[in-house]
Each structure stands twice: as structure tokens, then as C-alpha cells.
C-alpha positions in Angstrom: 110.2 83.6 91.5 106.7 83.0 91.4 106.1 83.7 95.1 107.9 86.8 94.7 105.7 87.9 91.9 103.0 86.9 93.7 104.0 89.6 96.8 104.6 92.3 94.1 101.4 91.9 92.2 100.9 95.1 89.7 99.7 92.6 86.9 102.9 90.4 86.6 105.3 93.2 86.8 108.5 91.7 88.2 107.6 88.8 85.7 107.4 91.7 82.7 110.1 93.5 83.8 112.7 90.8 84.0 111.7 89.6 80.4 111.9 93.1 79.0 115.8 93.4 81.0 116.4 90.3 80.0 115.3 90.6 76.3 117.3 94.4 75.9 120.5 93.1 77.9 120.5 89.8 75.3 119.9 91.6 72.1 120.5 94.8 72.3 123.6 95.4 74.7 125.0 91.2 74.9 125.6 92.1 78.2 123.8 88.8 79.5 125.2 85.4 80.6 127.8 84.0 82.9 129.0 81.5 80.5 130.3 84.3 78.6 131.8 86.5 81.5 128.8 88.5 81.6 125.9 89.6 84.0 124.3 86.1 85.6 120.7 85.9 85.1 120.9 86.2 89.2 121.9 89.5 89.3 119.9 90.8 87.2 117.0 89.4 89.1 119.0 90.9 92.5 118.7 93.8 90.8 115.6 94.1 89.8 114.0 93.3 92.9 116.0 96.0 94.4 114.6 98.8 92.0 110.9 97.4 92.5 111.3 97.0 96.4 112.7 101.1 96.7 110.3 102.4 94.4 106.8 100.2 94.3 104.7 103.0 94.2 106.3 104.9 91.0 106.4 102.2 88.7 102.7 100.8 87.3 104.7 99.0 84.3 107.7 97.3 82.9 108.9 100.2 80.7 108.9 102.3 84.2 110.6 99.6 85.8 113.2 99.9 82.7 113.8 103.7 83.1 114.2 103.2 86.7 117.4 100.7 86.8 119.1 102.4 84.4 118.5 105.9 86.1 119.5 104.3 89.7 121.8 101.7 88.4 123.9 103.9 85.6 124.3 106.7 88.6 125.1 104.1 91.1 128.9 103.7 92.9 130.2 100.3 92.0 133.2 100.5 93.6 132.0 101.3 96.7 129.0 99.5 97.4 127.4 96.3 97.5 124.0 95.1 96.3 121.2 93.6 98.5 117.8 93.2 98.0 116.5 95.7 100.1 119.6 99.0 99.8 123.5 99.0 98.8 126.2 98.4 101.7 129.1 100.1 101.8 131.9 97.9 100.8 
């Protein structure tokens, strides 16, 4: 992870971003954890990569990178797409 956030620079921001997700999804939503049949810490990283790598030059901190995935990720079509890194594939 440190390579990656390295490559995206922006003063730490995948760092930030993920401990802001992380953080909300934890306390706010307990929505994170695979040992309790939730989100894995792994996808939420896949996930955030994803929103930074489509739309770099709109986010200049974490709280933009928060409105962001929930804007793309609450209007997105789970049941007929997959997640990469990089865009979703039809399923």
C-alpha cells in the first residue's frame, strides 16, 4: 500500500482516505469486516483505488474522496458488474 500511495501522492491521500472509509464504515454504518460477513478491508481498498484512479484530478482531499464513492458507488449496478481497479466489467 505504501507504493501505491507513493504513485498517488496529493499529501497521503489514498492513505487519508482509507482511514476516513474505514473509520465511517466501522463506527458509523458496522458495515466493515469479513469475520462478521461484512465488507473485507480488501475491497474496500479495491474500491477506493478505483474512485481515485477515475477521478484524480477532482479530488484534492479525503472528504472529496468520501463524497465521491458514495456518489459513484451508491449509483452503481451490482448485479451487473464487476469491480477492477481501473473500470467495472460486465458480469
Amino acid at each position: 500500500m505504501n507504493h501505491v500511495a507513493h504513485k498517488v501522492a496529493k499529501g497521503d491521500l489514498l492513505k487519508k482516505s482509507i482511514i476516513l472509509l474505514k473509520a465511517w464504515f466501522t463506527y458509523e454504518s458496522s458495515f466493515l469486516g469479513s469475520y462478521a460477513s461484512c465488507m473485507a478491508t480488501y475491497a474496500l481498498y479495491v474500491l477506493v483505488i478505483f474512485i481515485i484512479n477515475n477521478h484524480y484530478e477532482d479530488l484534492k482531499n479525503p472528504l472529496d474522496v468520501f463524497r465521491a464513492f458514495f456518489k459513484y458507488w451508491g449509483a452503481f449496478d451490482w448485479n451487473n458488474n464487476i469491480v477492477t481497479l481501473y473500470a467495472p466489467v460486465k458480469a
